[in-house]
PDB file with SEQRES, HELIX, SHEET and CRYST1 records, atoms N, CA, C and O in Angstrom:
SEQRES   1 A   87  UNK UNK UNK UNK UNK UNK UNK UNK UNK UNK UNK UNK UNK          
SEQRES   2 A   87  UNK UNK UNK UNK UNK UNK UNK UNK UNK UNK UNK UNK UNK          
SEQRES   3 A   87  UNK UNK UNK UNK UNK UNK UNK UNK UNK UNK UNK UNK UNK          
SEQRES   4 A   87  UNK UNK UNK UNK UNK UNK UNK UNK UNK UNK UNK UNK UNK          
SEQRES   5 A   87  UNK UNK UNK UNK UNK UNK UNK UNK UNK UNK UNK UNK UNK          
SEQRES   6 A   87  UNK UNK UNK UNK UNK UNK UNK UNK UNK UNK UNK UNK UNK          
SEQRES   7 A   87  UNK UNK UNK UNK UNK UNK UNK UNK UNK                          
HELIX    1 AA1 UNK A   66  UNK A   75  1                                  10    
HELIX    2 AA2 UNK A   77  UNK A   83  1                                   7    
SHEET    1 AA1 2 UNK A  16  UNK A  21  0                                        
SHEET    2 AA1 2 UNK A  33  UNK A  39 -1                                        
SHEET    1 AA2 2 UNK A  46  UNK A  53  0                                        
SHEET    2 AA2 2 UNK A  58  UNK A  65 -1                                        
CRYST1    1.000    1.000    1.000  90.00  90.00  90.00 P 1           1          
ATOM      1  N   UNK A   1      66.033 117.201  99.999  1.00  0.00           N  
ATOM      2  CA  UNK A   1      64.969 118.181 100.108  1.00  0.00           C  
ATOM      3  C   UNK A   1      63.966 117.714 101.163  1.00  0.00           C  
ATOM      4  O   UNK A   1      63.422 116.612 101.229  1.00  0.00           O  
ATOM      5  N   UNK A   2      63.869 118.456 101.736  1.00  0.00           N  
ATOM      6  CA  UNK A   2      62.710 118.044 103.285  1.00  0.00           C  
ATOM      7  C   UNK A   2      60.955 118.098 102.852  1.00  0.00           C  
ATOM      8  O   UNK A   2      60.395 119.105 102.419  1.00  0.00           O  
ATOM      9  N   UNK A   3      60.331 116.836 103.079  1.00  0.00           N  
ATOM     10  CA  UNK A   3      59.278 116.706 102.716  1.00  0.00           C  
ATOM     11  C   UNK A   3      58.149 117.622 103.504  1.00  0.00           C  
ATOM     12  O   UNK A   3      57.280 117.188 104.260  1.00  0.00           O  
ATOM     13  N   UNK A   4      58.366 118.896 103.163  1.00  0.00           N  
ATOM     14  CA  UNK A   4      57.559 120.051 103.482  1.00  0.00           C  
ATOM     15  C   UNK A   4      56.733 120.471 102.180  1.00  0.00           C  
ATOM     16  O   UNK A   4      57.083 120.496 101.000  1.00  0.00           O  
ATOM     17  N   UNK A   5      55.445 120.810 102.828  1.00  0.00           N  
ATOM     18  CA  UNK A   5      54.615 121.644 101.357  1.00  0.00           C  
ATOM     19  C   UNK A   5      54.759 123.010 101.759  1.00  0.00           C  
ATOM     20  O   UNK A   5      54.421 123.525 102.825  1.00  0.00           O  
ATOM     21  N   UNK A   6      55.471 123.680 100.463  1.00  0.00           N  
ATOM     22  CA  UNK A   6      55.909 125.199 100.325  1.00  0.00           C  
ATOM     23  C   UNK A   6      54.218 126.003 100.702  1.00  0.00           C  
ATOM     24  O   UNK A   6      54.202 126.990 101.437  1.00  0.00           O  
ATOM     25  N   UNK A   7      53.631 125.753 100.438  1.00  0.00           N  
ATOM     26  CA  UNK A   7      52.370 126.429 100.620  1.00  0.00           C  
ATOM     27  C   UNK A   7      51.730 126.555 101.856  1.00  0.00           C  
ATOM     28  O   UNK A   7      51.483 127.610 102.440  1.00  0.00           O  
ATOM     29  N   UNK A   8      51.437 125.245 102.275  1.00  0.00           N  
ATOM     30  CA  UNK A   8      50.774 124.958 103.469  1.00  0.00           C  
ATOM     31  C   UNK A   8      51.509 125.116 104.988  1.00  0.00           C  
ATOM     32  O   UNK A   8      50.972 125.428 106.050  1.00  0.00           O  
ATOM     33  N   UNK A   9      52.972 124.781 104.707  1.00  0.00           N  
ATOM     34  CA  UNK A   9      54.016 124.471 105.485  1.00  0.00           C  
ATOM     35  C   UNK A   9      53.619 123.180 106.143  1.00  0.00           C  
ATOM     36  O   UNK A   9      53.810 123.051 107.352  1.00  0.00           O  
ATOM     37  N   UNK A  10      52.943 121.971 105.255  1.00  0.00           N  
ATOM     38  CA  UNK A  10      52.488 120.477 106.007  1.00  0.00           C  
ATOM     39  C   UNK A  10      53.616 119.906 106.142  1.00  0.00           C  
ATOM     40  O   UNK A  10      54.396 120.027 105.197  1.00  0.00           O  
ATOM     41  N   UNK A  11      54.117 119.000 107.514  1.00  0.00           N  
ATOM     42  CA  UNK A  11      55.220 118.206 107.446  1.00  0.00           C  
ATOM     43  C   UNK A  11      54.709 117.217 107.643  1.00  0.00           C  
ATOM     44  O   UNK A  11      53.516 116.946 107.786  1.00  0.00           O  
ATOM     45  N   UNK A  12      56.168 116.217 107.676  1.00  0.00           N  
ATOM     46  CA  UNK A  12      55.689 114.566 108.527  1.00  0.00           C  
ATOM     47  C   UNK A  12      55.116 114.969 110.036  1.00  0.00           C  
ATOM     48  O   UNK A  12      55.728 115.822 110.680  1.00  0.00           O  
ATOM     49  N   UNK A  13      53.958 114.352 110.570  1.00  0.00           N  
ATOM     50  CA  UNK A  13      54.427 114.142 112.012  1.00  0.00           C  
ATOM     51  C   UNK A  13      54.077 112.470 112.530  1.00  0.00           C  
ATOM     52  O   UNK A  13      53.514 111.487 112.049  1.00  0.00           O  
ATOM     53  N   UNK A  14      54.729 112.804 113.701  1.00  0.00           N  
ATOM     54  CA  UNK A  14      54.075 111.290 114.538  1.00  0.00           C  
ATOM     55  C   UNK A  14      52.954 111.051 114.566  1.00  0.00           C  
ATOM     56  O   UNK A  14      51.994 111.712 114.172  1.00  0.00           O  
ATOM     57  N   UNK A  15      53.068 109.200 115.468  1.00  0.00           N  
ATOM     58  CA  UNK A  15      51.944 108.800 115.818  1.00  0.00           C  
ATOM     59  C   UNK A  15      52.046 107.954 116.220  1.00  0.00           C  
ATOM     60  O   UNK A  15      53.134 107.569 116.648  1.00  0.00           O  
ATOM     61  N   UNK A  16      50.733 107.107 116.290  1.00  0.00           N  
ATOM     62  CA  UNK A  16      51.065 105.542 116.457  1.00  0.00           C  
ATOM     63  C   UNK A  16      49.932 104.663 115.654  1.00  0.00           C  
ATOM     64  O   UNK A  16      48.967 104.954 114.948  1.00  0.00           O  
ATOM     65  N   UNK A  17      50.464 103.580 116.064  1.00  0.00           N  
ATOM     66  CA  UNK A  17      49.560 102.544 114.956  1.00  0.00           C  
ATOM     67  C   UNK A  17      49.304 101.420 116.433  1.00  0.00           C  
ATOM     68  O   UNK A  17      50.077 101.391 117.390  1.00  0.00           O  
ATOM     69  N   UNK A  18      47.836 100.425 116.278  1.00  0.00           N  
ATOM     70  CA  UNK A  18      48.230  99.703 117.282  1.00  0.00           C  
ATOM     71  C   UNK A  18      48.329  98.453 117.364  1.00  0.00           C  
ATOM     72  O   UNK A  18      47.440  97.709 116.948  1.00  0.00           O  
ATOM     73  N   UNK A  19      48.914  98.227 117.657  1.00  0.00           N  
ATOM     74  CA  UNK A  19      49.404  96.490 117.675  1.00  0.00           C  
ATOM     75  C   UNK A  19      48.878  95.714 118.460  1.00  0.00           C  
ATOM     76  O   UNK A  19      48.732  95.592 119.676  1.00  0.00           O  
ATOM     77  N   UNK A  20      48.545  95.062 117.287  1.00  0.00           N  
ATOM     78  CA  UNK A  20      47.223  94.066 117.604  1.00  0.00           C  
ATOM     79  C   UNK A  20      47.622  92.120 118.001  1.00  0.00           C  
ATOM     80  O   UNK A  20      48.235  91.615 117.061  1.00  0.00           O  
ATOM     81  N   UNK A  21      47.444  91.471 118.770  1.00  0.00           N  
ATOM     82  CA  UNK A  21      48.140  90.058 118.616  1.00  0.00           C  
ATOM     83  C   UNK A  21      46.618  88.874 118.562  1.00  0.00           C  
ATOM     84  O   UNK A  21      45.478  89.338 118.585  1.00  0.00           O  
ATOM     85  N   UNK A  22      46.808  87.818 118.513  1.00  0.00           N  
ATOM     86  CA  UNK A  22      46.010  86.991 118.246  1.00  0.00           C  
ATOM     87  C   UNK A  22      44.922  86.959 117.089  1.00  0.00           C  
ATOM     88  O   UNK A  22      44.596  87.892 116.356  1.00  0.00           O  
ATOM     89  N   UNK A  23      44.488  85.784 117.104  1.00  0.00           N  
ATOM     90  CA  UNK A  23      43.376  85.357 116.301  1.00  0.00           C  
ATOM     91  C   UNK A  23      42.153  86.032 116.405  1.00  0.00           C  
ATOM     92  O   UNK A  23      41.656  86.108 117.529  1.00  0.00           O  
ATOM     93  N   UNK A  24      41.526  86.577 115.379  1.00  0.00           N  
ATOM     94  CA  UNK A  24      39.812  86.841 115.415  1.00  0.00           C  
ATOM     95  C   UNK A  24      39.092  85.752 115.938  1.00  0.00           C  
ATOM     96  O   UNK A  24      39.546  84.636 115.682  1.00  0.00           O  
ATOM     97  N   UNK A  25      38.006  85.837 116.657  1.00  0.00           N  
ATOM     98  CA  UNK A  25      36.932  85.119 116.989  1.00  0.00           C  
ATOM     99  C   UNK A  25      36.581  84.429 115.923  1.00  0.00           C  
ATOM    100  O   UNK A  25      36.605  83.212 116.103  1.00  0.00           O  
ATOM    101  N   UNK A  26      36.194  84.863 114.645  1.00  0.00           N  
ATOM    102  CA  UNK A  26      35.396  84.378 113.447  1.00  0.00           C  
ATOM    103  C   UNK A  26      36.246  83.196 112.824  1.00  0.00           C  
ATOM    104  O   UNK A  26      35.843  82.241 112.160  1.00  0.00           O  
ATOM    105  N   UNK A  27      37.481  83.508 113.204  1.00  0.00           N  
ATOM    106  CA  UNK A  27      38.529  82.461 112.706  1.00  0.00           C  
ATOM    107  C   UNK A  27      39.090  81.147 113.453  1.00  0.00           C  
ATOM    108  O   UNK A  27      39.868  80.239 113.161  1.00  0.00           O  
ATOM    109  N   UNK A  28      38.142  81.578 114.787  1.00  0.00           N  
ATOM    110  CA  UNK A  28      38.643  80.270 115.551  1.00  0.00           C  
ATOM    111  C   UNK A  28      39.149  80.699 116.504  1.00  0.00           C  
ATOM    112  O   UNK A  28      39.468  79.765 117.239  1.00  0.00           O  
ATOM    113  N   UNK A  29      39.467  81.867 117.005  1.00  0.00           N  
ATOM    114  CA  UNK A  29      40.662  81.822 117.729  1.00  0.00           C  
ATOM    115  C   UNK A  29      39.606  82.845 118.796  1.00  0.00           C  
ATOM    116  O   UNK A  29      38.448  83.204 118.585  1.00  0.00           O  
ATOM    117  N   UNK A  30      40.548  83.145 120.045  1.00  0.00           N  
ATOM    118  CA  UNK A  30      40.100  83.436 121.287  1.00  0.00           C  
ATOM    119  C   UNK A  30      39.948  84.893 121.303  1.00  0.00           C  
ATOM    120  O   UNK A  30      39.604  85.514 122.309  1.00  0.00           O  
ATOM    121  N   UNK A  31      40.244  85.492 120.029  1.00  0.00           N  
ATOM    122  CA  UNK A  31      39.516  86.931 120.067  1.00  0.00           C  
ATOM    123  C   UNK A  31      41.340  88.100 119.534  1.00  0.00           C  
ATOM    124  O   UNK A  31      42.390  87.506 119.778  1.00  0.00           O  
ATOM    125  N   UNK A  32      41.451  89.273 119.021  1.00  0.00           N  
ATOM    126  CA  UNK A  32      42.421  89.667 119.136  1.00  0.00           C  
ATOM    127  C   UNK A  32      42.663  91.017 120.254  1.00  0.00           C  
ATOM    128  O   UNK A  32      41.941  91.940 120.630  1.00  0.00           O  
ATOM    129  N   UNK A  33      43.987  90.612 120.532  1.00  0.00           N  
ATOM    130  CA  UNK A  33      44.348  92.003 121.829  1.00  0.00           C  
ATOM    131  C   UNK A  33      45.034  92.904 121.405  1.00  0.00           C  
ATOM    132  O   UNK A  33      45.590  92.720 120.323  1.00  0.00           O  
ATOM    133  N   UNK A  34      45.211  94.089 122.064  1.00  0.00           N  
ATOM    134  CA  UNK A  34      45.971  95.404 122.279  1.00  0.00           C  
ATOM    135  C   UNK A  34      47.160  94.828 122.786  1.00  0.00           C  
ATOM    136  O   UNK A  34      46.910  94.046 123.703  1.00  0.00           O  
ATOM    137  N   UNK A  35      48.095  94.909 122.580  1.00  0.00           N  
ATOM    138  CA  UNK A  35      49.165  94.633 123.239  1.00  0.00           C  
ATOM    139  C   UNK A  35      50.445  95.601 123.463  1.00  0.00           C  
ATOM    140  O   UNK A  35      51.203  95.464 124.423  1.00  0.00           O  
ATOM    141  N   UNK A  36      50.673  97.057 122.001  1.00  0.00           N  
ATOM    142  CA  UNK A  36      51.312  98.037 122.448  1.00  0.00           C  
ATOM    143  C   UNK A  36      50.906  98.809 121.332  1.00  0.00           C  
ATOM    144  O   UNK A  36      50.510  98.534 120.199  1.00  0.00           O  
ATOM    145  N   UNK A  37      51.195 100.270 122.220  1.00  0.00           N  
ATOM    146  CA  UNK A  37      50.987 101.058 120.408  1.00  0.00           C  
ATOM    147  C   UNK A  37      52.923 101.493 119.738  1.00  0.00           C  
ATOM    148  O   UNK A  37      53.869 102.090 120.254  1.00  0.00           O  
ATOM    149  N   UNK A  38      52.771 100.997 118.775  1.00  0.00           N  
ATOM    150  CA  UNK A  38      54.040 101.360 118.036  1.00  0.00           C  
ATOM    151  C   UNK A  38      54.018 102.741 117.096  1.00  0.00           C  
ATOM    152  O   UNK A  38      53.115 102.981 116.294  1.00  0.00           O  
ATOM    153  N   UNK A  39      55.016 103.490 117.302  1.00  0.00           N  
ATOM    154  CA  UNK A  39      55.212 103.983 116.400  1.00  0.00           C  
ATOM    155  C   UNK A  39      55.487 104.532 114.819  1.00  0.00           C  
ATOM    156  O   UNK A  39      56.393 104.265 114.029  1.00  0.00           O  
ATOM    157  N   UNK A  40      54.399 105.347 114.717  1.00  0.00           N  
ATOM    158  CA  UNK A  40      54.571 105.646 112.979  1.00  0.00           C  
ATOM    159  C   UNK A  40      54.695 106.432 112.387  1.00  0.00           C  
ATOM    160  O   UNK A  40      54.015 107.222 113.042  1.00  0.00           O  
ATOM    161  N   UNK A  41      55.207 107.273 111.165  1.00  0.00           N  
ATOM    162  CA  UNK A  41      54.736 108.467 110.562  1.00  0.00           C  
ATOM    163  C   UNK A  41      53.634 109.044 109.456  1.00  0.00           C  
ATOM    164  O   UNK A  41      53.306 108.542 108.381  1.00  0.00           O  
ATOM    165  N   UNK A  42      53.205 110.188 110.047  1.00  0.00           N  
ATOM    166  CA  UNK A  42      52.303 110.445 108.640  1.00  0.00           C  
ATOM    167  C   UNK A  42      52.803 111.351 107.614  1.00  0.00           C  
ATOM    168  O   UNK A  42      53.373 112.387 107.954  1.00  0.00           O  
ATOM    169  N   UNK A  43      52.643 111.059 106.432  1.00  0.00           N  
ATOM    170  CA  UNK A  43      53.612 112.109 105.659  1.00  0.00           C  
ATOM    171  C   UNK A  43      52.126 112.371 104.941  1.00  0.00           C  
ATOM    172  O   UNK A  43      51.108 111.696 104.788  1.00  0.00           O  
ATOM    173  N   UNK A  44      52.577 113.781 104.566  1.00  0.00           N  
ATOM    174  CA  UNK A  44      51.595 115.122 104.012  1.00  0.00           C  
ATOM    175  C   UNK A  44      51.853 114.567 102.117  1.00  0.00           C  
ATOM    176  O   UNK A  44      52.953 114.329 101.620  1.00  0.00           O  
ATOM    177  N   UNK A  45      50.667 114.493 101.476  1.00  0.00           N  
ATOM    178  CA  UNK A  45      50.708 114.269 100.526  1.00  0.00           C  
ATOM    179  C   UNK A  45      51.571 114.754  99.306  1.00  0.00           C  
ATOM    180  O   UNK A  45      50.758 115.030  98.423  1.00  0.00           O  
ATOM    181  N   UNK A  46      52.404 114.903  99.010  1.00  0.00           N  
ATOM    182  CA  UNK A  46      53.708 115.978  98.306  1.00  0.00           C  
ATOM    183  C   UNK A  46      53.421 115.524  97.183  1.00  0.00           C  
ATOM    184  O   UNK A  46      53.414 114.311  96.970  1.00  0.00           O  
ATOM    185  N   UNK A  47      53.067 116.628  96.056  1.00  0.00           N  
ATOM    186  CA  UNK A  47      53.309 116.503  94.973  1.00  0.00           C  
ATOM    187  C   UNK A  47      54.536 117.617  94.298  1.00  0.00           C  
ATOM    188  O   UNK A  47      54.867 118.669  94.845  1.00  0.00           O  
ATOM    189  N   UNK A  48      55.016 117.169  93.179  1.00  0.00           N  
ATOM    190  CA  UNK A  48      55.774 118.406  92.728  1.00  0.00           C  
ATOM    191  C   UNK A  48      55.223 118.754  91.455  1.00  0.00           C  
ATOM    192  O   UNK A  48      54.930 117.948  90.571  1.00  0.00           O  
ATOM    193  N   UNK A  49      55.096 120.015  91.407  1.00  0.00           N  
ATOM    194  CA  UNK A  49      53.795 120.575  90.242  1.00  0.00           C  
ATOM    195  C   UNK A  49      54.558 121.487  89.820  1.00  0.00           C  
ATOM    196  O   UNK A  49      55.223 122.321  90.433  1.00  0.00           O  
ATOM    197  N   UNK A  50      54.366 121.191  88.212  1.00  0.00           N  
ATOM    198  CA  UNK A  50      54.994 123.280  87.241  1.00  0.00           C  
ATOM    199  C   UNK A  50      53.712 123.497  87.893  1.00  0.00           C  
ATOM    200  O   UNK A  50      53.054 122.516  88.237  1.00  0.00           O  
ATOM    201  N   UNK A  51      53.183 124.964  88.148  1.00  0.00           N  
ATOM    202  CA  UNK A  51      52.278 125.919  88.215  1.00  0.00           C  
ATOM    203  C   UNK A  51      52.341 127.248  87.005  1.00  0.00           C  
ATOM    204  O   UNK A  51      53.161 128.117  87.302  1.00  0.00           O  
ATOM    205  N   UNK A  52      51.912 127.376  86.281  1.00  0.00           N  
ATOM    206  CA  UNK A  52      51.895 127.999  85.276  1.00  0.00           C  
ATOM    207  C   UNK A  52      51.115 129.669  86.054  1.00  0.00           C  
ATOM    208  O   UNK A  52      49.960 129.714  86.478  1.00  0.00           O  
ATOM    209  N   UNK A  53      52.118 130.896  86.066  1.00  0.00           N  
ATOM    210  CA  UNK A  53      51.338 131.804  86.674  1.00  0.00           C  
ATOM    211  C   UNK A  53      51.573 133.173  85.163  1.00  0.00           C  
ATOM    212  O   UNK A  53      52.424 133.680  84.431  1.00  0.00           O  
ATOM    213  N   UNK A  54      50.198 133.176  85.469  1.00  0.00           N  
ATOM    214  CA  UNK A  54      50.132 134.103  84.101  1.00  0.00           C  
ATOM    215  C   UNK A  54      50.430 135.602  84.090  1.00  0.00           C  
ATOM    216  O   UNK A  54      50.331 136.309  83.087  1.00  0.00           O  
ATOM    217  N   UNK A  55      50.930 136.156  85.708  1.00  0.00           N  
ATOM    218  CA  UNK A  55      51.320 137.216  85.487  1.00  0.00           C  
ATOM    219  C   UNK A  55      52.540 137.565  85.502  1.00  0.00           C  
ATOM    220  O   UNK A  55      52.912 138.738  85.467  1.00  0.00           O  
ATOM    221  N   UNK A  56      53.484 136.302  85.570  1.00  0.00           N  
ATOM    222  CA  UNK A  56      54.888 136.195  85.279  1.00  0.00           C  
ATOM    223  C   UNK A  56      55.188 135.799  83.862  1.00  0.00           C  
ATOM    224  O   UNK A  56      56.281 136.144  83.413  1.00  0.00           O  
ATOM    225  N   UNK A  57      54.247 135.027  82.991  1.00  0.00           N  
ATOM    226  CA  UNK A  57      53.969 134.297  81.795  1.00  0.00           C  
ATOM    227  C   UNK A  57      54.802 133.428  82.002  1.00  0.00           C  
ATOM    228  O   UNK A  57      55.321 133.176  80.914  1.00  0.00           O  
ATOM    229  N   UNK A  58      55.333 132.674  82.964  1.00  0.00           N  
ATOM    230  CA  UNK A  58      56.157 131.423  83.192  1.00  0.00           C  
ATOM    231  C   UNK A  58      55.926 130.578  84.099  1.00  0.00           C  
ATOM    232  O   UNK A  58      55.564 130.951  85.214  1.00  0.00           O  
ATOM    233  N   UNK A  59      56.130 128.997  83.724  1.00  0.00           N  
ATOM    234  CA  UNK A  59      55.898 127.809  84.921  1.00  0.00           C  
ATOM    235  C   UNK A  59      56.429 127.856  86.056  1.00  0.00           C  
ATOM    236  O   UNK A  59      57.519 127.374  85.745  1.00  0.00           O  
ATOM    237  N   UNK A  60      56.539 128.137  87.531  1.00  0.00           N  
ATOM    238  CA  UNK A  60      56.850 127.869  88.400  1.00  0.00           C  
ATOM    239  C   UNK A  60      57.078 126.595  88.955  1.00  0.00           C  
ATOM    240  O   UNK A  60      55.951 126.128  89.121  1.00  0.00           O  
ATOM    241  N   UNK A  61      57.946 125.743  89.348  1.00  0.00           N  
ATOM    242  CA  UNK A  61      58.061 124.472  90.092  1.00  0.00           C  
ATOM    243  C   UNK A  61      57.825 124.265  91.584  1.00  0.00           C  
ATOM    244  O   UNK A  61      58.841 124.675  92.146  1.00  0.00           O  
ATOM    245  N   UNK A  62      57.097 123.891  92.332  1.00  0.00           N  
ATOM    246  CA  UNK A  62      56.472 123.781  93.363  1.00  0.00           C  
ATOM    247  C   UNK A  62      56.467 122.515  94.225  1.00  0.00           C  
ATOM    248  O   UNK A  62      55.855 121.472  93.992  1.00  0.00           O  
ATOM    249  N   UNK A  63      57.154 122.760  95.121  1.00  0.00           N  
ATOM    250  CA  UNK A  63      56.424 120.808  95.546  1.00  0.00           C  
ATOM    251  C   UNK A  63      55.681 121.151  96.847  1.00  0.00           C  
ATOM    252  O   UNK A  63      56.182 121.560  97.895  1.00  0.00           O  
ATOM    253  N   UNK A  64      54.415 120.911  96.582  1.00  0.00           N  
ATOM    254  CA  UNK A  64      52.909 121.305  97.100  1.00  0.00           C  
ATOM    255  C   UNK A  64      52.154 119.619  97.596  1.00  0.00           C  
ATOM    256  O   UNK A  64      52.301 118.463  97.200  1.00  0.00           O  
ATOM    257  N   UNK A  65      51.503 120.153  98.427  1.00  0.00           N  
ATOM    258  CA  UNK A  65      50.422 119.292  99.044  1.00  0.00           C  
ATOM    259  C   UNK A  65      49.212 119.495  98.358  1.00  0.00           C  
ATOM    260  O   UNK A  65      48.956 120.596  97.872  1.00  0.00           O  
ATOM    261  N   UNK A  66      48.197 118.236  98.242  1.00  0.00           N  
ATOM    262  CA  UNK A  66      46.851 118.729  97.781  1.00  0.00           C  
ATOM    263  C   UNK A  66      46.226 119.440  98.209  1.00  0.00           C  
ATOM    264  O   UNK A  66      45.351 120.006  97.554  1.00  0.00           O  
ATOM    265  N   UNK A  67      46.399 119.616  99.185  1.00  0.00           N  
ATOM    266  CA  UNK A  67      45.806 121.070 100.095  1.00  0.00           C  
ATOM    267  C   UNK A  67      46.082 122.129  99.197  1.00  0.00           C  
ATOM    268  O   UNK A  67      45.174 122.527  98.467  1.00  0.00           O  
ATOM    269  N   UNK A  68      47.410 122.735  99.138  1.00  0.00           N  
ATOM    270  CA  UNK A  68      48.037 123.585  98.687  1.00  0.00           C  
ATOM    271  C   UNK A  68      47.714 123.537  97.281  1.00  0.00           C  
ATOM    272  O   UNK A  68      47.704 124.594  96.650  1.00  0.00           O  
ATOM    273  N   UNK A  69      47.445 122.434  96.708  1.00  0.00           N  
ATOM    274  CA  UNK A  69      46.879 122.598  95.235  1.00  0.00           C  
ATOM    275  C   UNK A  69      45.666 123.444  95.293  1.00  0.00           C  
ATOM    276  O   UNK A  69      45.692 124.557  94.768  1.00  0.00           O  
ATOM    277  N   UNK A  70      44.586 122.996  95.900  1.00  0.00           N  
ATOM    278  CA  UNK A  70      42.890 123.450  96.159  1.00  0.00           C  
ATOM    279  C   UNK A  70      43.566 124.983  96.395  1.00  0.00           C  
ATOM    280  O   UNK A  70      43.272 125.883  95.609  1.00  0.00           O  
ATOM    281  N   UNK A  71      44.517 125.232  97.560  1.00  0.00           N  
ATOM    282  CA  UNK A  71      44.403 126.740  98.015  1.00  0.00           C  
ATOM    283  C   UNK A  71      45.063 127.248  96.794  1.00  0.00           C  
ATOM    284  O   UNK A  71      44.526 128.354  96.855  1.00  0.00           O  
ATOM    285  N   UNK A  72      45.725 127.319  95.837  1.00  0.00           N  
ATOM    286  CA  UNK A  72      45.856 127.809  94.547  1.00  0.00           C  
ATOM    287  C   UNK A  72      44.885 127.760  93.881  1.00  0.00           C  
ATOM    288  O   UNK A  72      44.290 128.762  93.481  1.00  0.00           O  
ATOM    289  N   UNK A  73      44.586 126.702  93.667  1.00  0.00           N  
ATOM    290  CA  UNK A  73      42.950 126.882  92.382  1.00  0.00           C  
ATOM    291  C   UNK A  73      41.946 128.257  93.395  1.00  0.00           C  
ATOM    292  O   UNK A  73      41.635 129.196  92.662  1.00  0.00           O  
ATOM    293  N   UNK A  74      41.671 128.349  94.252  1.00  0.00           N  
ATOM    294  CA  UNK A  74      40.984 129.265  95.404  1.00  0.00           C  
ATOM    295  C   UNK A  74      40.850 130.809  94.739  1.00  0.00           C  
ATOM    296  O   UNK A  74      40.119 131.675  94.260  1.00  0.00           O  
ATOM    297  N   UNK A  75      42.661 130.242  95.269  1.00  0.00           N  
ATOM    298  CA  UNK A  75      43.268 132.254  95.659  1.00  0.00           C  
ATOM    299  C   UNK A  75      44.247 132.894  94.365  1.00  0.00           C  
ATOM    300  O   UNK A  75      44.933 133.916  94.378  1.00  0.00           O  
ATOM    301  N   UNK A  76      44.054 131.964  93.333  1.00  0.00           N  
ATOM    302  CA  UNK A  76      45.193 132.169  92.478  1.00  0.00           C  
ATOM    303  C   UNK A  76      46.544 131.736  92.610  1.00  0.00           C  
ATOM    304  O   UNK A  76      47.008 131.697  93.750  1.00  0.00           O  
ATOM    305  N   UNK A  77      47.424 131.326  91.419  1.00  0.00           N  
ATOM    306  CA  UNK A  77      48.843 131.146  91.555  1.00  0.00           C  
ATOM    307  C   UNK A  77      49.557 132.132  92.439  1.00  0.00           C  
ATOM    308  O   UNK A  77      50.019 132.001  93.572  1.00  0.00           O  
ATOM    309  N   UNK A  78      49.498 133.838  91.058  1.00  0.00           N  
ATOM    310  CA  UNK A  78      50.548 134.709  91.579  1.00  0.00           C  
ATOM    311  C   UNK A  78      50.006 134.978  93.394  1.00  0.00           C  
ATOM    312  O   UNK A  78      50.875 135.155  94.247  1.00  0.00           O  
ATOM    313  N   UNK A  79      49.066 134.974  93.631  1.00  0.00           N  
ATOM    314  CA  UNK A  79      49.132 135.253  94.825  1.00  0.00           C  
ATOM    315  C   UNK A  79      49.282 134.469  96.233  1.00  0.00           C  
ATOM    316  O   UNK A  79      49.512 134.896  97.364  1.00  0.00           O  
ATOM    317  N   UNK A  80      49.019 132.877  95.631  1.00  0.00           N  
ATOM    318  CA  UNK A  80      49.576 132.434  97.103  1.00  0.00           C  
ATOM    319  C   UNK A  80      50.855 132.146  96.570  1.00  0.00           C  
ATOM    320  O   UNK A  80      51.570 132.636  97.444  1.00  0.00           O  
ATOM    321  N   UNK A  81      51.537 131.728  95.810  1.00  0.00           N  
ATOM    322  CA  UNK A  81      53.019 132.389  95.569  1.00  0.00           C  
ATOM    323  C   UNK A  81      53.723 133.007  96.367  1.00  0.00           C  
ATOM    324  O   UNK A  81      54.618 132.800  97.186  1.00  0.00           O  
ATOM    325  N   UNK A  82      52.855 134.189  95.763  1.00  0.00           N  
ATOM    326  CA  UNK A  82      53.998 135.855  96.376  1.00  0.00           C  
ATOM    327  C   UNK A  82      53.652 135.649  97.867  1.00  0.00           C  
ATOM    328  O   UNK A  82      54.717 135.798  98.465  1.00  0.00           O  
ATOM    329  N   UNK A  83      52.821 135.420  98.614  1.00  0.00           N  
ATOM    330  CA  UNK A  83      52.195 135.166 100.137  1.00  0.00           C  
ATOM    331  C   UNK A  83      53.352 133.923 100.696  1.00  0.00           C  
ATOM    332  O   UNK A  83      53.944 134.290 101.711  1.00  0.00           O  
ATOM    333  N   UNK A  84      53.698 132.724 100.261  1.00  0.00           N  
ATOM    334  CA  UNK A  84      54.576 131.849 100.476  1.00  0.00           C  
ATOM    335  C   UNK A  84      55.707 132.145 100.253  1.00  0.00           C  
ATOM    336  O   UNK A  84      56.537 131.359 100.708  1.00  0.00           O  
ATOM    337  N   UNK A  85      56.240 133.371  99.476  1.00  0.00           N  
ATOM    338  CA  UNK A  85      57.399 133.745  99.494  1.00  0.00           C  
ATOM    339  C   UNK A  85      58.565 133.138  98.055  1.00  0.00           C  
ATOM    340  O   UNK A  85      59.775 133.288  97.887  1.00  0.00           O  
ATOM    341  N   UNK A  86      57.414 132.381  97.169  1.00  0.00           N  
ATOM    342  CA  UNK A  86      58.247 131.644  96.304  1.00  0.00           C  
ATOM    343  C   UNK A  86      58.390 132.273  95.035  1.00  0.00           C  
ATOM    344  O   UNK A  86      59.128 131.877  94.133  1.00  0.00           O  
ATOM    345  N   UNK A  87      57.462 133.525  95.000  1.00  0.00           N  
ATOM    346  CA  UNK A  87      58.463 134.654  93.721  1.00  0.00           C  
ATOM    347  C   UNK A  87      58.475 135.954  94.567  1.00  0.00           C  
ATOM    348  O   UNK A  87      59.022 136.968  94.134  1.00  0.00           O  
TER     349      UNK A  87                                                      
END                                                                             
């Protein structure tokens, strides 16, 4: 299953992180450098949630971002639901 939030449509994306070499100053050492930026990913917070929608009177299963949680508590279940396409 692809770590997408049904709601939001949040995915992984790139990036970088940066890579750092040497000693801190405070520690003795001659200070630390930049030396490359490496690559990383960010992944979108995924939870998988029943959603209980009361105008179906049944739990829905969801795997949602916290985003996508807040925009439900907002706008209602049945309707960002039916808007996402998941009843």
């Amino acid at each position: 299953m692809a770590r997408t939030c049904k709601i939001t449509g949040a995915r992984p994306r790139t990036g970088h992180r940066i890579h750092r070499s040497g000693l801190a100053k405070k520690k003795g050492g001659i200070g630390r450098h930049v030396t490359k930026r490496v690559k990383r990913t960010h992944y979108p917070n995924l939870q998988v949630k029943r959603v209980w929608v009361p105008e179906l009177g049944r739990f829905v299963k969801v795997k949602v971002s916290a985003r996508g949680l807040k925009t439900i508590d907002k706008n209602g279940a049945y309707t960002t639901l039916k808007k996402a396409g998941l009843i």
